[in-house]
C-alpha positions in Angstrom: 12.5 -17.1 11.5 14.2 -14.7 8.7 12.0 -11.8 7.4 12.2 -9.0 5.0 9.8 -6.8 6.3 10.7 -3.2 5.7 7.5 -1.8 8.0 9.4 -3.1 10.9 13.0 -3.1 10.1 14.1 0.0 11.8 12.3 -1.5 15.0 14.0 -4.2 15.3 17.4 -3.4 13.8 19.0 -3.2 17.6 17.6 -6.4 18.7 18.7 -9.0 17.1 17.2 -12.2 18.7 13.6 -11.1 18.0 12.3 -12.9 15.3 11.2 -10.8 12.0 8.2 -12.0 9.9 8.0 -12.1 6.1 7.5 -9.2 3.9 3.6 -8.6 2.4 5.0 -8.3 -1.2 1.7 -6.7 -2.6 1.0 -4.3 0.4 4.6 -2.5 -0.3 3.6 -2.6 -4.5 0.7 -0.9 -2.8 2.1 1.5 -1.5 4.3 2.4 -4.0 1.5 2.6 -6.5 -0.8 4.6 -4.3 1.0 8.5 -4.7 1.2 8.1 -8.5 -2.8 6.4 -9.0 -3.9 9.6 -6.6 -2.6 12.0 -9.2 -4.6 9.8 -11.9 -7.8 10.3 -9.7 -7.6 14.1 -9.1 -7.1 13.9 -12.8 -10.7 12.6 -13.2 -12.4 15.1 -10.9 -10.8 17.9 -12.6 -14.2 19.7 -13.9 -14.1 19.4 -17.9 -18.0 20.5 -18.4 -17.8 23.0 -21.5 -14.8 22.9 -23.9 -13.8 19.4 -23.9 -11.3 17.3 -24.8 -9.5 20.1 -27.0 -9.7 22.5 -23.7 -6.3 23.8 -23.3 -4.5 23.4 -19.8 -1.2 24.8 -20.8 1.5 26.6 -22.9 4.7 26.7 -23.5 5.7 29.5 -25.7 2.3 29.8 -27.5 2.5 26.0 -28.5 -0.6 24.5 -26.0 -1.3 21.6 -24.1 -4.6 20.1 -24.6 -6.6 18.3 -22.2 -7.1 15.0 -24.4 -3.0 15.5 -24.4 -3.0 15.4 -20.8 -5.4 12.8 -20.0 -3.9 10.4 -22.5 -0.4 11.0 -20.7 -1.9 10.2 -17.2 -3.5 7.2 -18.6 -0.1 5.9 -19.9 1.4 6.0 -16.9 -1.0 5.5 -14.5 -3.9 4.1 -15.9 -2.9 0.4 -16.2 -2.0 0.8 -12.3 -4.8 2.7 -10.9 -7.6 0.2 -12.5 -5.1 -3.2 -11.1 -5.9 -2.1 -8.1 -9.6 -1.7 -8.8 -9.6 -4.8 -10.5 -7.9 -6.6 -7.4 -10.2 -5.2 -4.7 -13.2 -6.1 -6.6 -11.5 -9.8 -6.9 -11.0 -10.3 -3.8 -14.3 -9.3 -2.0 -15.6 -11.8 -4.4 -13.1 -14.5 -2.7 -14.1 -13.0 0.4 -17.8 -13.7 -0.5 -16.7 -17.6 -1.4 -14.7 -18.4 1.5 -16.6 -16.6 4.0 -13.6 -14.6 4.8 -14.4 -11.7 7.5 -12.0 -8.5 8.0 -13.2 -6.4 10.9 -12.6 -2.6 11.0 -10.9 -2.7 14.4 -8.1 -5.4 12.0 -7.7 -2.7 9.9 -7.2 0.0 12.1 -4.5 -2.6 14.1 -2.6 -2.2 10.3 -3.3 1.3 10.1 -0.9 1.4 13.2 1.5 -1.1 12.5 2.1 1.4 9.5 2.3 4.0 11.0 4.8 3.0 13.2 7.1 2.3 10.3 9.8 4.4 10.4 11.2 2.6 6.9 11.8 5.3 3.9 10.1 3.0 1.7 7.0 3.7 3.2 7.8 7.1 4.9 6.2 9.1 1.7 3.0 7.6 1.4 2.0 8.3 5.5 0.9 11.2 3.7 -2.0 9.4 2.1 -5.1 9.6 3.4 -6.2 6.7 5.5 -9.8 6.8 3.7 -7.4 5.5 1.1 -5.3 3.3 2.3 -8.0 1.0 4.3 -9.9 -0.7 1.1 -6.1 -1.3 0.1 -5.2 -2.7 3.6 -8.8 -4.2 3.8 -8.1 -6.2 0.0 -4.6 -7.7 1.6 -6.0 -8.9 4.5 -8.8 -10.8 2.7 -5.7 -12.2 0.2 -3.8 -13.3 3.6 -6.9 -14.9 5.2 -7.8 -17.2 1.7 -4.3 -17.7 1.1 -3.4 -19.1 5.3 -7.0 -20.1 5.8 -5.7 -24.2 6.0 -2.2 -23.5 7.9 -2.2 -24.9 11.3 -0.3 -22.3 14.1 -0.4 -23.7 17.7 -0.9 -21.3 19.9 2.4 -22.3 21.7 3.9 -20.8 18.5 2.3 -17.8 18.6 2.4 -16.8 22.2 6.0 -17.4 22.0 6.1 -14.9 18.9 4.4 -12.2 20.9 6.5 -12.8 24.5 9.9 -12.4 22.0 8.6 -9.1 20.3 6.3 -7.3 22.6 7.9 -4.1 21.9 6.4 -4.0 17.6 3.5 -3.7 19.6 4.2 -0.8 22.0 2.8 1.8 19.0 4.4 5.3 20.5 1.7 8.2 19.6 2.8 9.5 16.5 2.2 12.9 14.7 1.3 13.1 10.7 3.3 16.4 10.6 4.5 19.1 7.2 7.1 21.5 7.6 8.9 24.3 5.8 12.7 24.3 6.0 14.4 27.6 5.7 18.0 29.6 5.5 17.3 32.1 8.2 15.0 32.9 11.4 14.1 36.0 9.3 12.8 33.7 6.2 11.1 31.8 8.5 8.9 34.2 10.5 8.1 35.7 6.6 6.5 32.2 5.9 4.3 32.2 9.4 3.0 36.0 8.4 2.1 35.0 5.1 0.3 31.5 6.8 -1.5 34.0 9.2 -2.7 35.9 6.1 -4.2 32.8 4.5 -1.2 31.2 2.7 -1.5 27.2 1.9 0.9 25.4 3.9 1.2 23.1 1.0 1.9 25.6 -1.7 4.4 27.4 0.6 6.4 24.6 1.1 6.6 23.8 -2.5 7.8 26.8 -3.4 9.8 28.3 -0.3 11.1 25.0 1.6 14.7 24.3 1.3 14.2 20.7 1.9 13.3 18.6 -1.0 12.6 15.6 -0.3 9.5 17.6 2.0 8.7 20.0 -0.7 7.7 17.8 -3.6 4.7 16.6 -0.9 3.9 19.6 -0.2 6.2 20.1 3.2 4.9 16.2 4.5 7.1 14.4 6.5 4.7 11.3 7.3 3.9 10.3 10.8 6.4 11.1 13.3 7.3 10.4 17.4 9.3 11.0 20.3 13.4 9.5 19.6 12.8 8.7 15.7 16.5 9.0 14.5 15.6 10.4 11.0 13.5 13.8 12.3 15.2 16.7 14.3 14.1 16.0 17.6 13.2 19.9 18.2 11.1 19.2 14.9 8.8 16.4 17.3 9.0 18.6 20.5 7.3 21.6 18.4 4.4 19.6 16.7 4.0 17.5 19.9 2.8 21.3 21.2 0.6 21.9 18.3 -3.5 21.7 18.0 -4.5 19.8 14.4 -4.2 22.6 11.8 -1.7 24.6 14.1 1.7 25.6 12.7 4.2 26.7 14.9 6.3 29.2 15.2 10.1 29.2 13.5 11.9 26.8 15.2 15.5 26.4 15.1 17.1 22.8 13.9 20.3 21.2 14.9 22.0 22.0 11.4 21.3 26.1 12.2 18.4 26.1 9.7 14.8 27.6 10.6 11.5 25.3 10.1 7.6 26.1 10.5 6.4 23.1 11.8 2.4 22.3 10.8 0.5 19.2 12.2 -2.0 17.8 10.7 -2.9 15.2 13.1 -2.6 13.2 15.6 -2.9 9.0 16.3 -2.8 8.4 19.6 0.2 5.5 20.7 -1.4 2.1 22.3 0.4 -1.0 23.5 -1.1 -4.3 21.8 -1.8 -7.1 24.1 -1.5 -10.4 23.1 -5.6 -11.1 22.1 -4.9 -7.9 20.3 -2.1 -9.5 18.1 -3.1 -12.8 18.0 -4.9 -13.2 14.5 -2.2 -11.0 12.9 0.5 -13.0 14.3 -1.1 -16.2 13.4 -1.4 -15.1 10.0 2.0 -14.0 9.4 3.5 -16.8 10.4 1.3 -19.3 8.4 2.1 -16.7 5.5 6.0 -17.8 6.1 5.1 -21.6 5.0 3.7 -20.9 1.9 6.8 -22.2 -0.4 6.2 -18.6 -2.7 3.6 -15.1 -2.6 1.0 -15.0 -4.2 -0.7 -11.6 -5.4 -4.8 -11.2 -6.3 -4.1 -12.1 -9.9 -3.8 -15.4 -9.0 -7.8 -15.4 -8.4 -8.7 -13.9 -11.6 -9.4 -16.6 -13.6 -11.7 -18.7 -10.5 -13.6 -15.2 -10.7 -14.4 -15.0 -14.3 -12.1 -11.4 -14.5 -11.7 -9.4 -17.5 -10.1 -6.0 -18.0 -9.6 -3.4 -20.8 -5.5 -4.3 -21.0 -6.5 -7.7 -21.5 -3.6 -9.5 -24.0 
């Protein structure tokens, strides 16, 4: 059986008679959406108690920025986003409610893991996301994926066949949610760990001092990491794998004769999924590959009497 799905593709890439299941089409939109809503959100909590709306927040040669300018940017481009999602999650614990659909924390937490062990770049940036915010996203999904397969009959032949073919997706390797700062020289390096010492944010350091971009736009977050993942420096992994949560290392010299401070922020301990463990996910993904197309939370709006502020 064929699949798209990206959170496993790099596991399975060098076995080629494992079967792949199909891609959850709204978890990846998701995830996408999820780095760009948080900015909208910290938006929000940014205090705005005494000048108001016409508070200035920036300048650019004397000409200023206004708050209301601000907030009526983040709303255009993330706005329309950020309250989908709210507007989806609230659908489908209504659904939930009408089928008597049950998602279980420990279910969750099984996703949590599968995700983590992605090692997919489409989904390597947003590891940096909190899992507070990730689990009523996961935790909508799975409610959509139990209405949706609720009537689609899997023997258990099927899916204990499924699980004997692919056992290794489920060996999750203990993984490491780990920022660094990438620099020239040894010298530039230890210069970063002195001013960390003397109270220095990782995060703003990175921005502003790490050579690497693609790290320094997230503030030096590489995601969650483990032992033999192609894509990090291996001396990168054998340095956090040292580290206490909140610990950064000392410099530590890469492969490509460049310096990094390696910080870990923590730590998700591997665990090898037995077959009970797996069963109700696997069950579910496969009845998920008969349904003839996917179908998003949207498709519930109307059954739930939903209305929203973008409404046509």
């Amino acid at each position: 059986m064929k699949s798209n799905n990206k959170n496993w593709r790099h596991l399975v890439e060098d076995q080629p008679n494992q079967k792949r299941l199909k891609t959850k089409p709204v978890l990846i939109i998701l995830f996408l959406l999820l780095l760009g809503n948080s900015l909208w959100f910290i938006a929000w909590l940014i205090p705005n108690e005494a000048s108001g709306s016409s508070e200035e927040v920036a300048s650019v040669e004397g000409q200023g920025i206004t708050r209301e300018d601000w907030m009526v940017a983040m709303e255009e481009q993330y706005g329309k986003d950020t309250l989908l999602e709210l507007v989806n999650e609230k659908v489908m614990e209504s659904a939930a409610g009408k089928y008597k659909i049950k998602v279980t924390d420990k279910e969750i937490d099984l996703e949590l893991a599968l995700i983590r062990s992605a090692q997919d770049s489409t989904v390597t940036q947003n590891h940096s996301l909190k899992k507070d915010m990730l689990r009523p996203k996961i935790r909508a999904q799975l409610i959509l994926e139990k209405v949706l397969t609720k009537d689609v009959v899997i023997e258990d032949v099927e899916i204990q066949t499924f699980y004997d073919e692919n056992k290794s997706l489920y060996n999750i390797p203990t993984t490491y949610q780990a920022s660094l700062i990438v620099l020239p020289s040894e010298s530039e390096a230890q210069e970063v760990v002195e001013e960390l010492e003397n109270g220095s944010s990782f995060d703003v350091l990175a921005r502003e001092r790490s050579v690497d971009i693609a790290s320094a736009s997230l503030g030096g977050n590489i995601g969650f990491i483990s032992e033999g993942q192609e894509n990090v420096d291996s001396s990168v992994v054998t340095a956090v794998s040292k580290l206490e949560i909140e610990q950064w290392s000392s410099p530590v010299l890469l492969t490509d004769e460049r310096y990094a401070v390696v910080y870990l922020q923590d730590i998700a301990q591997g665990k090898a999924f037995s077959y009970e463990d797996m069963k109700d996910h696997i069950k579910r993904e496969l009845a998920l590959e008969q349904l003839p197309q996917s179908v998003s939370p949207e498709a519930f709006w109307k059954e739930f009497d939903t209305q929203w502020f973008y409404s046509e």
